[in-house]
Backbone as CSV, one residue per row, in Angstrom:
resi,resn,N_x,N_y,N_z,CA_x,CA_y,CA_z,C_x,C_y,C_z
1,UNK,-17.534,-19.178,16.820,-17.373,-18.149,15.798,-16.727,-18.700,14.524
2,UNK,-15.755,-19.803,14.677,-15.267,-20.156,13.563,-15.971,-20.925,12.337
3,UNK,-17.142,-21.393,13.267,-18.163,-22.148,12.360,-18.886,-20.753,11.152
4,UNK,-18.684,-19.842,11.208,-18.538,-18.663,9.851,-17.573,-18.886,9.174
5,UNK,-16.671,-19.386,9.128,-16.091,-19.999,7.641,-17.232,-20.121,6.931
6,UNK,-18.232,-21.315,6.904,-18.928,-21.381,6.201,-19.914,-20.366,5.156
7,UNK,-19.670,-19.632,6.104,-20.920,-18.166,5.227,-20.074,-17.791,4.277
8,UNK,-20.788,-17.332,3.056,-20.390,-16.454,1.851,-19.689,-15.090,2.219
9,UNK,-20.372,-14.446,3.215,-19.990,-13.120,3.285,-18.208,-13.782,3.989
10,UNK,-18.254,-14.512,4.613,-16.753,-14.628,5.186,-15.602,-14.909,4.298
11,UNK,-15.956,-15.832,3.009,-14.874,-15.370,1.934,-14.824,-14.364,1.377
12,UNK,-16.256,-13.478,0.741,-15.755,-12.626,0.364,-15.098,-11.538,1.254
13,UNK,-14.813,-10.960,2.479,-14.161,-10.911,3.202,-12.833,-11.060,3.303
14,UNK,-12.518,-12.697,3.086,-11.137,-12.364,2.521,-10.447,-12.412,1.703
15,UNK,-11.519,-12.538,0.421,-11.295,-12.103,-0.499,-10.683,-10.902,-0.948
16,UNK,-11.334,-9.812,-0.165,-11.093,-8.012,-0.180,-9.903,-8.391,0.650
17,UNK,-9.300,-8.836,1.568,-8.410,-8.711,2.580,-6.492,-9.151,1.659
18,UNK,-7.306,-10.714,0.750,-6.518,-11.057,-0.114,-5.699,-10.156,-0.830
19,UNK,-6.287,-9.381,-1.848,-6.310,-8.538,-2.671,-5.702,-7.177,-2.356
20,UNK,-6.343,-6.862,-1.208,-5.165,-5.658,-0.233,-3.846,-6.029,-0.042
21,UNK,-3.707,-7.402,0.290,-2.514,-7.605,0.964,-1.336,-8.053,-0.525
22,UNK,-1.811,-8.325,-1.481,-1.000,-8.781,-2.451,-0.725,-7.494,-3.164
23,UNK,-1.934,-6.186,-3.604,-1.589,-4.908,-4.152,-0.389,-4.461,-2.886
24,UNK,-0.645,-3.850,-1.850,0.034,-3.810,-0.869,1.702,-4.311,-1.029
25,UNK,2.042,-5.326,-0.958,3.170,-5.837,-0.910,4.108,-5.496,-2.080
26,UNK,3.187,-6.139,-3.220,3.687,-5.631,-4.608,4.069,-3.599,-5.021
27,UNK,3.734,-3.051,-4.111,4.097,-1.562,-4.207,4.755,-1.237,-2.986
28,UNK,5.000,-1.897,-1.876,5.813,-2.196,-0.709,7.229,-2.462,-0.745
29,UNK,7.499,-3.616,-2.052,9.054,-3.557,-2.237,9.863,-2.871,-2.873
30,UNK,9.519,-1.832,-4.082,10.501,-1.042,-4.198,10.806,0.017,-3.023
31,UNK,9.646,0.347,-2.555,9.550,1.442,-1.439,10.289,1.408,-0.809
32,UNK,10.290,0.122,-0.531,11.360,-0.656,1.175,12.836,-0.448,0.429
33,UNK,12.826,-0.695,-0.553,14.383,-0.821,-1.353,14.736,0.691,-1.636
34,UNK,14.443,1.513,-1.664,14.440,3.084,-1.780,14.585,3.752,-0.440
35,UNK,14.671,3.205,0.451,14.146,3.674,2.065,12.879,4.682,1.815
36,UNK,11.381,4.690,1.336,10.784,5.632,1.146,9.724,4.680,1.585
37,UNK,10.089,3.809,2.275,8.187,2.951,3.112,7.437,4.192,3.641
38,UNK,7.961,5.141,4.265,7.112,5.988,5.186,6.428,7.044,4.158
39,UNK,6.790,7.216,2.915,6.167,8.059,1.805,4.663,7.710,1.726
40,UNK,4.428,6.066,2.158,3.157,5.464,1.737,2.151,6.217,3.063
41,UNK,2.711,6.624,3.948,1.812,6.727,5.204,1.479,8.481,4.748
42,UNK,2.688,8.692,4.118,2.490,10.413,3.526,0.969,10.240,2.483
43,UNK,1.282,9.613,1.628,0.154,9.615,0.811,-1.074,8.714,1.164
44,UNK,-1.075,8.369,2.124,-1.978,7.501,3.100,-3.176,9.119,3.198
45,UNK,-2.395,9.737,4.163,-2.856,10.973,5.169,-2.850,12.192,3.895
46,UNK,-2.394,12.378,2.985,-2.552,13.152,1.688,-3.759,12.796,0.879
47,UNK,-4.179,11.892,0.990,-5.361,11.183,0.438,-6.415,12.247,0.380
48,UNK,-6.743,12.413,1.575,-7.921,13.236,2.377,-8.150,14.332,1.127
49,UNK,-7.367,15.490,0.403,-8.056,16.290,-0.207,-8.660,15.743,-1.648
50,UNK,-7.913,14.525,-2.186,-8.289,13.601,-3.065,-9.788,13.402,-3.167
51,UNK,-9.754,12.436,-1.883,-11.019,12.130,-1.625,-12.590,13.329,-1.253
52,UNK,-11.961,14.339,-0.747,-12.778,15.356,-1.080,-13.373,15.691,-2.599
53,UNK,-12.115,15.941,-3.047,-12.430,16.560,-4.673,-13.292,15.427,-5.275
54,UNK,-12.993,14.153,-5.386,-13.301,13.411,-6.034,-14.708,13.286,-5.989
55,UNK,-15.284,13.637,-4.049,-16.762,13.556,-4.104,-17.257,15.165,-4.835
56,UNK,-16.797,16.137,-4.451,-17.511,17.052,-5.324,-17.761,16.780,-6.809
57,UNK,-16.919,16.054,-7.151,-16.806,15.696,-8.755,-18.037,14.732,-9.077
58,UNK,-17.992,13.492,-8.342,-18.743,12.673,-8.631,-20.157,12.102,-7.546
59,UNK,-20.152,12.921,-6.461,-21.144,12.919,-5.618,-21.500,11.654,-4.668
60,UNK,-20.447,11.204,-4.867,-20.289,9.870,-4.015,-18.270,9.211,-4.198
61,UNK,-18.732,8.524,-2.877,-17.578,8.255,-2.506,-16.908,6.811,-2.764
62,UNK,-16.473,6.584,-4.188,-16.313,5.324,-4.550,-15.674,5.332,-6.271
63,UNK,-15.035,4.188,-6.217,-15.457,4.230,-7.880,-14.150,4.893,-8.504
64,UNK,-13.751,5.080,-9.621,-12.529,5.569,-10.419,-12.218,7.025,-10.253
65,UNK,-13.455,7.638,-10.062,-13.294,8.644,-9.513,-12.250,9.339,-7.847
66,UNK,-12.286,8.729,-7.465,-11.597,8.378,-6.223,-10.275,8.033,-6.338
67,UNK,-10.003,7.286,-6.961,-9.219,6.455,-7.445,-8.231,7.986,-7.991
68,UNK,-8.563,8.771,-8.930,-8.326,9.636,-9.769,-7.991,10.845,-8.735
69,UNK,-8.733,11.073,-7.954,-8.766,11.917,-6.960,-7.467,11.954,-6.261
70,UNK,-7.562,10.739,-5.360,-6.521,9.907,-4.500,-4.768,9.983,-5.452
71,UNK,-4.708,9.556,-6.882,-3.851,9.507,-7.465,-3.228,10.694,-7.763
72,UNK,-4.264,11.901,-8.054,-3.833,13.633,-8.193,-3.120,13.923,-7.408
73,UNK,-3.541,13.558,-6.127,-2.852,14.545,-5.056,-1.400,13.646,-4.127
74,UNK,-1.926,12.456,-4.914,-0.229,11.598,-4.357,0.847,12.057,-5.782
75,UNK,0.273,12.583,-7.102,1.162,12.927,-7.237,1.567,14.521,-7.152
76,UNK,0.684,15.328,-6.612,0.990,16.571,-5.991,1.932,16.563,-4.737
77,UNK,1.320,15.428,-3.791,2.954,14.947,-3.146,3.550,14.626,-3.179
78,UNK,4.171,14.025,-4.792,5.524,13.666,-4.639,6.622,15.040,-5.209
79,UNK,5.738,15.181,-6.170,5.914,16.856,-6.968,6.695,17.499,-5.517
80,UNK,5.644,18.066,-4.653,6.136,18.632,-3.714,7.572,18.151,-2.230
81,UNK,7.143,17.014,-2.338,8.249,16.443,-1.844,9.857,16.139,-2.383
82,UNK,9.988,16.485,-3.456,10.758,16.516,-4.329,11.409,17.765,-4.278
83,UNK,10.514,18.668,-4.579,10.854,20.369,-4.996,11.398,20.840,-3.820
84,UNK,10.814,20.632,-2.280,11.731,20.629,-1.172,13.062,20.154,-0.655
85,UNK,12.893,18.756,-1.340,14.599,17.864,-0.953,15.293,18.411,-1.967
86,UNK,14.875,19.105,-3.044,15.922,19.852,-3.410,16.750,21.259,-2.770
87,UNK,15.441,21.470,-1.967,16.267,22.909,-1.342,17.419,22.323,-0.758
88,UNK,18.546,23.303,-0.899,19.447,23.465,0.322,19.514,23.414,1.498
89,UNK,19.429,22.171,2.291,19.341,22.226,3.759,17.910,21.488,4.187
90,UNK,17.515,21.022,3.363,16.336,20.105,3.241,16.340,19.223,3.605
91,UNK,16.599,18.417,4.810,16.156,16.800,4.724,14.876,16.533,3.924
92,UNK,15.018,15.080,3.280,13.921,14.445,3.059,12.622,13.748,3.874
93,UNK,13.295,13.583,5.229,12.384,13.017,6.302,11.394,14.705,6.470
94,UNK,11.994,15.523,6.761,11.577,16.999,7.072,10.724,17.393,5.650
95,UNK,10.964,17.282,4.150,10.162,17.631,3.379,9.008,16.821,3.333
96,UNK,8.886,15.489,3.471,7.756,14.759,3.790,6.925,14.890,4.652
97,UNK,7.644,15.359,6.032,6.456,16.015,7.166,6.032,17.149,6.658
98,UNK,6.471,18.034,5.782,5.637,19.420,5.178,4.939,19.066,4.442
99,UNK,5.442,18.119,3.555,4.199,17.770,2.222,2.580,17.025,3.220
100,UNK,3.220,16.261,4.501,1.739,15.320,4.758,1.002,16.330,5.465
101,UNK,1.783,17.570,6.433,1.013,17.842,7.311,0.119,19.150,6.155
102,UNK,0.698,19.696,5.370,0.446,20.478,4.967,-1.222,20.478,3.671
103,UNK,-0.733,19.128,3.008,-1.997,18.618,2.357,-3.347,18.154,3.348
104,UNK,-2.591,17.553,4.290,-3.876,17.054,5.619,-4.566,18.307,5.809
105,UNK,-3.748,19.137,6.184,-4.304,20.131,6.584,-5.561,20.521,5.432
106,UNK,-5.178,20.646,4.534,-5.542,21.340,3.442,-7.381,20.221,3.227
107,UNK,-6.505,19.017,3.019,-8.261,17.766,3.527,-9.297,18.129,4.396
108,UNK,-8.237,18.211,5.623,-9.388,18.545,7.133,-10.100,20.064,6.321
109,UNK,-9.250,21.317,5.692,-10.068,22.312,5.810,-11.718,22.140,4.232
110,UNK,-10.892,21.552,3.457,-11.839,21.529,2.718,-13.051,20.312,2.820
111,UNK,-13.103,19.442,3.956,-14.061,18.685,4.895,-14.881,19.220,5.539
112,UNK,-14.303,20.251,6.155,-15.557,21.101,6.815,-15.734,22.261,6.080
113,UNK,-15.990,22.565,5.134,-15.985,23.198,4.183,-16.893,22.946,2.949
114,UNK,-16.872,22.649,1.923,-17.208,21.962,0.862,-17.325,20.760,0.789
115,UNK,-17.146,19.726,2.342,-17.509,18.279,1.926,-18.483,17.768,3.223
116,UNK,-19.244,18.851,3.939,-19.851,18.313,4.990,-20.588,17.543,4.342
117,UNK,-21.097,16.894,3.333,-22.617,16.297,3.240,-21.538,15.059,2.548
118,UNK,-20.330,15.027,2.865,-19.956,13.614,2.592,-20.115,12.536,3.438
119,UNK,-20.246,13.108,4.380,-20.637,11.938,5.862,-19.030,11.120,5.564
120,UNK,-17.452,11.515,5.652,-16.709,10.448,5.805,-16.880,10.151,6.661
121,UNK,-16.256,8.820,7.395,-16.486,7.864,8.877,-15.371,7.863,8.961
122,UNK,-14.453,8.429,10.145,-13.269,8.308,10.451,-13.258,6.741,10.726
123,UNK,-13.633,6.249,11.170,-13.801,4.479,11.347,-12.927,4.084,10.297
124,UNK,-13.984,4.154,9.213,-13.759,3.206,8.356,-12.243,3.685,7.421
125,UNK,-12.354,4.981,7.314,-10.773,5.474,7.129,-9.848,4.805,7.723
126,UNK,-9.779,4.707,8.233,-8.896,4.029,9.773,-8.457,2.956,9.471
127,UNK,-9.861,2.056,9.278,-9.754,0.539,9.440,-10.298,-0.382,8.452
128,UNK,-11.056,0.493,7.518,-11.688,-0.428,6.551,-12.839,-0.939,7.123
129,UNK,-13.582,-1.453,6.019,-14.985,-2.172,6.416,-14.770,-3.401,5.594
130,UNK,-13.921,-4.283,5.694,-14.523,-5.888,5.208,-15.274,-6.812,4.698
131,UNK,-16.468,-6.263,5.602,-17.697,-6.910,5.291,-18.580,-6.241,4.421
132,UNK,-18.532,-4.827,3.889,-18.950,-3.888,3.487,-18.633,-3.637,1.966
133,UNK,-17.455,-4.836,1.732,-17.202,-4.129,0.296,-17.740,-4.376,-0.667
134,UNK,-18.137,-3.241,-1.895,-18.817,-3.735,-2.971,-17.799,-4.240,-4.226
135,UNK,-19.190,-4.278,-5.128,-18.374,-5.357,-6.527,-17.429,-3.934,-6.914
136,UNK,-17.910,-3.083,-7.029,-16.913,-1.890,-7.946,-15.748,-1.917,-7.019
137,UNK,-15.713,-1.956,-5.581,-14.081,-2.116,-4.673,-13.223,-3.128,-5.078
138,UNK,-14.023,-4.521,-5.165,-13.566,-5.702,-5.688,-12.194,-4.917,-7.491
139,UNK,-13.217,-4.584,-8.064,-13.175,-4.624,-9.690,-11.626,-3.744,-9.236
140,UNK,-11.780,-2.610,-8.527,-10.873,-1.514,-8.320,-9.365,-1.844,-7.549
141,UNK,-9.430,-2.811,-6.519,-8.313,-3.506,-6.081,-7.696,-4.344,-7.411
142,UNK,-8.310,-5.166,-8.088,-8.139,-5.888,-8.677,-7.470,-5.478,-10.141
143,UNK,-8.007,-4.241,-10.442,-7.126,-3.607,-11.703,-5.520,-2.739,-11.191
144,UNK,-5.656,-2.381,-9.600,-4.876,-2.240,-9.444,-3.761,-2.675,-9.184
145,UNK,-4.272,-3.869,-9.427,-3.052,-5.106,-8.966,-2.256,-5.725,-10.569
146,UNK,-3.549,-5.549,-11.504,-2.510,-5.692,-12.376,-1.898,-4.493,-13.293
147,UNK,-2.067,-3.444,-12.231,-0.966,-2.086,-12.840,-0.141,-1.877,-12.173
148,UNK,-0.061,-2.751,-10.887,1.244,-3.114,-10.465,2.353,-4.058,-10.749
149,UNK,1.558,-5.134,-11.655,2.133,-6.186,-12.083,2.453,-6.140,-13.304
150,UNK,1.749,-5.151,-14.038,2.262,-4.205,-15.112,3.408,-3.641,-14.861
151,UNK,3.715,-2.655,-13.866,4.699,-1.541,-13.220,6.305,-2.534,-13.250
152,UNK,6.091,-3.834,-13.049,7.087,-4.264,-12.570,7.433,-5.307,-14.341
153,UNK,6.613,-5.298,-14.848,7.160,-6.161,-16.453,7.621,-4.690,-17.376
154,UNK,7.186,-3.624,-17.441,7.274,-2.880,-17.787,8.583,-2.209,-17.567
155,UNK,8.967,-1.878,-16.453,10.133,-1.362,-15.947,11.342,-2.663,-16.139
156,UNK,11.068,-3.883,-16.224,11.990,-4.447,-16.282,13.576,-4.440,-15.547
157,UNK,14.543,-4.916,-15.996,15.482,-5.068,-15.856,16.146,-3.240,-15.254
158,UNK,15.453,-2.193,-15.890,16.160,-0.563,-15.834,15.308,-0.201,-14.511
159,UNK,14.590,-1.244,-14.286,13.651,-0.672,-13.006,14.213,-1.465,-11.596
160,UNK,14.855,-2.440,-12.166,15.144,-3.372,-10.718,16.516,-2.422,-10.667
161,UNK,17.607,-2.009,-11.463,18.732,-1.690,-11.371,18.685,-0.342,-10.784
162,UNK,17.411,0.939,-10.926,17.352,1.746,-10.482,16.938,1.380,-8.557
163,UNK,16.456,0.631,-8.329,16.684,0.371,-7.229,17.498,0.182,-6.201
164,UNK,18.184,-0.667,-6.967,19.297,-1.535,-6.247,20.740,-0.282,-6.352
165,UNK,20.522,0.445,-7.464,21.993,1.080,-7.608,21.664,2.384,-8.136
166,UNK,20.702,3.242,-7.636,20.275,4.492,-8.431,21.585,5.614,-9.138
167,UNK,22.533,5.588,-8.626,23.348,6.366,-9.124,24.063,5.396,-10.410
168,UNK,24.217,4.633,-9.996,24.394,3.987,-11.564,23.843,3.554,-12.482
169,UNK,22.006,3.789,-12.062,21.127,4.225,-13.442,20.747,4.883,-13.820
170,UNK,21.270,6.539,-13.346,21.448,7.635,-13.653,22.606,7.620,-14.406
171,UNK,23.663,6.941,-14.282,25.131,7.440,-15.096,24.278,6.783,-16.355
172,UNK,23.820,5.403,-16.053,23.545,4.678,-17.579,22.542,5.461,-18.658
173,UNK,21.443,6.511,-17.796,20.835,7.116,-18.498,19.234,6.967,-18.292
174,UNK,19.450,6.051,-17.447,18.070,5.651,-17.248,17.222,6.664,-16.719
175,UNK,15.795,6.779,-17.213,14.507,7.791,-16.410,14.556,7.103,-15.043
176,UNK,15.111,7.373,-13.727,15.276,7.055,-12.640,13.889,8.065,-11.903
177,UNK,13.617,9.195,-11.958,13.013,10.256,-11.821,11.697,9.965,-11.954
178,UNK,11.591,9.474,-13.850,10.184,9.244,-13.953,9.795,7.823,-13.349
179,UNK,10.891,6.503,-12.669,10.595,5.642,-12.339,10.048,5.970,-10.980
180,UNK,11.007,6.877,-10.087,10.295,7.348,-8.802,8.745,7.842,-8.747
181,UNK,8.679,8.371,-9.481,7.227,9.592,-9.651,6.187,8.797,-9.658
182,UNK,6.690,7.560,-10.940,5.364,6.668,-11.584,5.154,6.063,-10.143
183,UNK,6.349,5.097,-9.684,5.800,4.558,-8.863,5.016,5.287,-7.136
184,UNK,5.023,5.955,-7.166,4.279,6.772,-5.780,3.096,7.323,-6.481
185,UNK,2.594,7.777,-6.876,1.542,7.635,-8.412,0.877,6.230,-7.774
186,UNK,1.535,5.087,-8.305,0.770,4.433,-8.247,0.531,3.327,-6.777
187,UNK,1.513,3.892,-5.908,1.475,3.735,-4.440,0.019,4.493,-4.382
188,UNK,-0.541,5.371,-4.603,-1.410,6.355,-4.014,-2.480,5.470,-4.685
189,UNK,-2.570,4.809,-6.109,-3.811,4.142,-6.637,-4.241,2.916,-5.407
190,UNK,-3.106,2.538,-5.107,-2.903,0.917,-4.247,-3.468,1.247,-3.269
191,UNK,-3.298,2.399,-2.418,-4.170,3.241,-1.052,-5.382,3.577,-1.581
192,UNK,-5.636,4.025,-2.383,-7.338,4.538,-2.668,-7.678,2.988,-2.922
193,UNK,-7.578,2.099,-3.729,-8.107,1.170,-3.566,-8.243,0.467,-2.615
194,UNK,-7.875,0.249,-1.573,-7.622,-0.328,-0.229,-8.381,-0.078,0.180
195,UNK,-8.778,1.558,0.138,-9.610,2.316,1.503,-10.874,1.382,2.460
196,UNK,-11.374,1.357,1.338,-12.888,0.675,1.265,-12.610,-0.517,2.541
197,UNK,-12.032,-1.316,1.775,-11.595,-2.692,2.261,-11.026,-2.936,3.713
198,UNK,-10.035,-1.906,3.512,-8.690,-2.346,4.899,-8.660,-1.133,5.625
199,UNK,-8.787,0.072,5.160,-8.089,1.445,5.767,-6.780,1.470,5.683
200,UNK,-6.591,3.214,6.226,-5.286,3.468,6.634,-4.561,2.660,7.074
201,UNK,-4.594,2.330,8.124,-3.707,1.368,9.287,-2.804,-0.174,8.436
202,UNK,-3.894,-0.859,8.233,-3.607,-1.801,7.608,-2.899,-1.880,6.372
203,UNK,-3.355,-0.799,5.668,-3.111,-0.668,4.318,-1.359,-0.454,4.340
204,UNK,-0.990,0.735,5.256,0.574,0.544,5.930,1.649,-0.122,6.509
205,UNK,0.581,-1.054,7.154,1.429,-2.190,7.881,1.590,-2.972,6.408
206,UNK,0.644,-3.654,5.641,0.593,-4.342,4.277,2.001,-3.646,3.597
207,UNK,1.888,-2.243,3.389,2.976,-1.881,2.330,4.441,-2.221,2.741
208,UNK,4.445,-2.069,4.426,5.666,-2.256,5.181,6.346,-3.356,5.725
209,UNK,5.712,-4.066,6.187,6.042,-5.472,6.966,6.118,-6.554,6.320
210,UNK,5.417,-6.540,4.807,6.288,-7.967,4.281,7.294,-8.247,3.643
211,UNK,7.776,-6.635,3.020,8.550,-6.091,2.212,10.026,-6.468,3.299
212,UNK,9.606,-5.914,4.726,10.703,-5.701,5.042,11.408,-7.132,5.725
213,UNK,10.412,-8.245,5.866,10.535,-9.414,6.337,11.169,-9.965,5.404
214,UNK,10.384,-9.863,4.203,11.204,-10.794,3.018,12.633,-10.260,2.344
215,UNK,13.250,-9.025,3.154,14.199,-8.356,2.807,15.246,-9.143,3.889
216,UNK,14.286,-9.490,4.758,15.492,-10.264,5.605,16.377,-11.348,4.941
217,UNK,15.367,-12.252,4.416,15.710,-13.576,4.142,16.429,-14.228,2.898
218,UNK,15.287,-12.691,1.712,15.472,-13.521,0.471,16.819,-12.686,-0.309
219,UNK,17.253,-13.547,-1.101,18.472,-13.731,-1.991,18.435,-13.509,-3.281
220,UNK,17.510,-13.028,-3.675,17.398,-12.882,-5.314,16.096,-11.592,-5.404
221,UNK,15.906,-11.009,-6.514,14.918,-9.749,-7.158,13.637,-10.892,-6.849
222,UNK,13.483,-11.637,-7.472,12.640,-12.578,-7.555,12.179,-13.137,-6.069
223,UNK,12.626,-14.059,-5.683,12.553,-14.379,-4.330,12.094,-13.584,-3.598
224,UNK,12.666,-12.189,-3.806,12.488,-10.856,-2.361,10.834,-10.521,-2.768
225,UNK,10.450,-10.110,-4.127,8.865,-10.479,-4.448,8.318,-11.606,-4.351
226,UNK,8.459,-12.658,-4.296,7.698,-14.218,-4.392,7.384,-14.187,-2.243
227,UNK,8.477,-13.783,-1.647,8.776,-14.217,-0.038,7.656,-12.771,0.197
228,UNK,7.464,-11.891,-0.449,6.901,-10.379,0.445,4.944,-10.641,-0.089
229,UNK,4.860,-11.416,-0.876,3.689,-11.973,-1.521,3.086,-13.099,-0.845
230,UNK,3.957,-14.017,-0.578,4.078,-15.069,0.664,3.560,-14.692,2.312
231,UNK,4.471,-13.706,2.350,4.246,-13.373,4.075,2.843,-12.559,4.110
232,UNK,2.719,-11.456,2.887,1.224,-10.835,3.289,0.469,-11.640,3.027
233,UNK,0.337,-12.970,2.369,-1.105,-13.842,2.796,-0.739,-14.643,4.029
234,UNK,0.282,-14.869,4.102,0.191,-15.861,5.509,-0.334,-14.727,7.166
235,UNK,-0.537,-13.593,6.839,-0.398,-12.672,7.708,-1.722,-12.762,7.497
236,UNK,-2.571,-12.454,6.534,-3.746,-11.719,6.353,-4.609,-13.073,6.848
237,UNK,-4.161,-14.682,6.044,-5.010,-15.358,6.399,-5.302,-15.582,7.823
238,UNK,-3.747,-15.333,8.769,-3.971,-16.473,10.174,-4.995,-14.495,10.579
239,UNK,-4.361,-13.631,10.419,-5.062,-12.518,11.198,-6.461,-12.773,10.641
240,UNK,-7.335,-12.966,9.665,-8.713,-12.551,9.591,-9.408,-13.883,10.231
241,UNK,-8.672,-15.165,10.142,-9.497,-16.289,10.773,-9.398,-16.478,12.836
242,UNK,-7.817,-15.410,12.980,-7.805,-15.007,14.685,-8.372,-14.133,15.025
243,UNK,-8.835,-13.049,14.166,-9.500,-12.497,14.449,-11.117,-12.956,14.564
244,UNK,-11.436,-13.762,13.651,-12.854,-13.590,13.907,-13.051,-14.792,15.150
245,UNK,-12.288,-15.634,15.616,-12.297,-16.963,16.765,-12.095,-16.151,17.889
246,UNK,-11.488,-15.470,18.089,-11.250,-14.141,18.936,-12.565,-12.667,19.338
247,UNK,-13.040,-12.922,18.430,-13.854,-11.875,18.062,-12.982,-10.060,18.638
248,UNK,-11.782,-10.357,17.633,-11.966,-8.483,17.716,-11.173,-7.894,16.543
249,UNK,-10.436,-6.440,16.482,-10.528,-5.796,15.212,-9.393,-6.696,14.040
250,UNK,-10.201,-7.094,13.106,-9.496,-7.871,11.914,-8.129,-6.981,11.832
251,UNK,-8.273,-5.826,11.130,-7.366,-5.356,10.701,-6.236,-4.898,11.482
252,UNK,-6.309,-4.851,13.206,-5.502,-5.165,14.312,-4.786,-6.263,14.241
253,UNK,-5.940,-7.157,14.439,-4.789,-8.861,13.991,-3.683,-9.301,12.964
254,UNK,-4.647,-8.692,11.950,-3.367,-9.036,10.939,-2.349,-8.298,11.073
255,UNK,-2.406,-6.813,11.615,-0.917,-6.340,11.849,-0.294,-7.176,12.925
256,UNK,-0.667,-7.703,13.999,-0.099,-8.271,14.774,0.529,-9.560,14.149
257,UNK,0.203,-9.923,13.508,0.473,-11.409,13.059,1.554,-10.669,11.760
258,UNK,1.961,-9.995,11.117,2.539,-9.258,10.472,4.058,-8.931,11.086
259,UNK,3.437,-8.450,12.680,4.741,-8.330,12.745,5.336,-9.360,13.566
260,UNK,4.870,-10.566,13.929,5.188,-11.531,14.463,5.763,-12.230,13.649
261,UNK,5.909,-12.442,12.452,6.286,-12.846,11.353,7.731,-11.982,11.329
262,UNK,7.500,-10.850,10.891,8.561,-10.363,11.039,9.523,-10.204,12.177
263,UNK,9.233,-11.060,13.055,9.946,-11.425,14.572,10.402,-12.539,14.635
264,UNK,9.727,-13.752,13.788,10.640,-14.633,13.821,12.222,-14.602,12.971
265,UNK,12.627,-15.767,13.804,14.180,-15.835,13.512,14.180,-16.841,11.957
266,UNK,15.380,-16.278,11.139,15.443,-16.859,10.195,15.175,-18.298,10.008
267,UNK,16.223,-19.519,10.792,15.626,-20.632,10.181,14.445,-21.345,10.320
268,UNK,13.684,-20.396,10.829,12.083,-20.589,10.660,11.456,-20.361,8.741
269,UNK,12.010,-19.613,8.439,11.484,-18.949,7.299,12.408,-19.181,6.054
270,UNK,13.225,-19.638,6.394,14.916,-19.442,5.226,14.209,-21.008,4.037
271,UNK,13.792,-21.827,4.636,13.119,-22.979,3.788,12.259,-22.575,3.131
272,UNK,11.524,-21.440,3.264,10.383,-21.181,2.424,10.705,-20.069,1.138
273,UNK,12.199,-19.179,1.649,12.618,-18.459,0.428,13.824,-19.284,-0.485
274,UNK,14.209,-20.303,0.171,15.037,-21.301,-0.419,14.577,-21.904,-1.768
275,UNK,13.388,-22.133,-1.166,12.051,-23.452,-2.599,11.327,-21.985,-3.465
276,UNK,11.263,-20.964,-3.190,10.955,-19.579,-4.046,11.940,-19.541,-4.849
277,UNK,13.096,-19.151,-4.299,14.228,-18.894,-5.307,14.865,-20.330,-6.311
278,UNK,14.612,-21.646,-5.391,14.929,-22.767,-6.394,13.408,-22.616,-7.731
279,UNK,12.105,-22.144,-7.290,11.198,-22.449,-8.408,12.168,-21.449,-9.336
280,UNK,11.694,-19.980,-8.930,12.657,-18.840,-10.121,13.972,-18.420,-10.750
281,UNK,14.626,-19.748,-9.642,15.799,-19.930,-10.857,16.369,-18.528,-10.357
């Protein structure tokens, strides 16, 4: 089986896999630094009425449209997730299970409803199709990666500090609020773009597990992005080439290898955020 390296379709393959795992990570570490990783699985499963609307809109299931779709209603859940943790007596873990179950709900009803002739494939929701992706998925991961890489030159210095110390970039004055919002906003672009490619599953483990590996190790703003960029390709590459020598589900493997990574013991890994943080100074 490994003698498919050679075929075209097998880079581009992980090519799409690449590209997941680097958008992924890059919208993974503030999350992880916020305790709000599990928001991504909210707007994972919030998706669903997105992706409805988007096909009534545009009659197929792909494309900016989607994208637009997917992004509406992640930020209808954060809107709503918000407006709850403000109530009195609100946990935030508890307003997030109302916002996911409640929009899901709202997906599943308008699926059988107004979107039977979409033919979704719970499959590929799930898990992605790999081998399946087109040039417009390509184009669509790929802009989303640099509006993540935007997200993070942009916000600068008032964006790393709202992280690390939110109440004291609220005293300073900082839009802390609109930094939250934007970024789950654009958590939800990073999931619609994925879909195609990786699915649900993967697309979660990606946002979660390198973020939180490289939170182990690394020592600097820099480093903790350079090490969480690091681990999702070393994850994605050994999972899509064990997976296919293996022959079984890609996007299984790489979580496994994801979190095996995140199982090893530091001075396995401490040399590799050491020479990160000596390049960035």
């Amino acid at each position: 089986m490994l003698a498919d390296i050679y075929e075209p379709w097998f880079w581009r393959m992980l090519a799409a896999a690449l590209l997941s795992a680097w958008l992924c990570a890059l919208v993974g570490v503030p999350l992880y630094l916020r305790r709000r990783s599990m928001v991504a699985d909210a707007l994972a499963h919030t998706a669903l009425p997105g992706i409805v609307l988007a096909y009534l809109v545009s009659a197929q299931l792909g494309g900016w449209v989607l994208v637009g779709g997917v992004a509406l209603t992640g930020w209808v859940t954060v809107l709503l997730v918000d407006r709850l943790s403000a109530r009195r007596g609100v946990r935030s873990d508890a307003a997030i299970g109302v916002a996911f179950t409640g929009l899901f709900a709202l997906g599943v009803v308008l699926v059988s409803t107004l979107g039977r002739d979409a033919h979704l494939s719970l499959s590929c929701l799930l898990f992605g199709d790999m081998m399946g992706v087109r040039d417009a998925s390509f184009l669509l991961m790929g802009s989303a990666l640099l509006l993540a890489l935007g997200g993070y030159v942009l916000g600068g210095a008032g964006f790393c500090l709202a992280l690390f110390d939110p109440l004291g970039a609220r005293v300073m004055g900082l839009p802390t609020r609109a930094y939250d919002q934007g970024w789950m906003v654009l958590t939800a672009v990073a999931i619609a773009a994925s879909f195609e490619a990786v699915g649900v599953v993967l697309v979660l483990a990606l946002v979660v597990l390198p973020a939180a590996t490289a939170h182990q190790h690394a020592t600097s703003w820099a480093g903790l992005i350079l090490a969480a960029l690091g681990w999702s390709t070393l994850a994605t590459l050994a999972g899509v080439v064990l997976a296919l020598w293996w022959d079984v589900s890609t996007a299984g493997m790489v979580v496994c290898v994801a979190l095996l990574l995140y199982a090893l013991p530091k001075p396995w890994s401490q040399p590799v955020v050491n020479a990160a943080d000596a390049v960035l100074g």
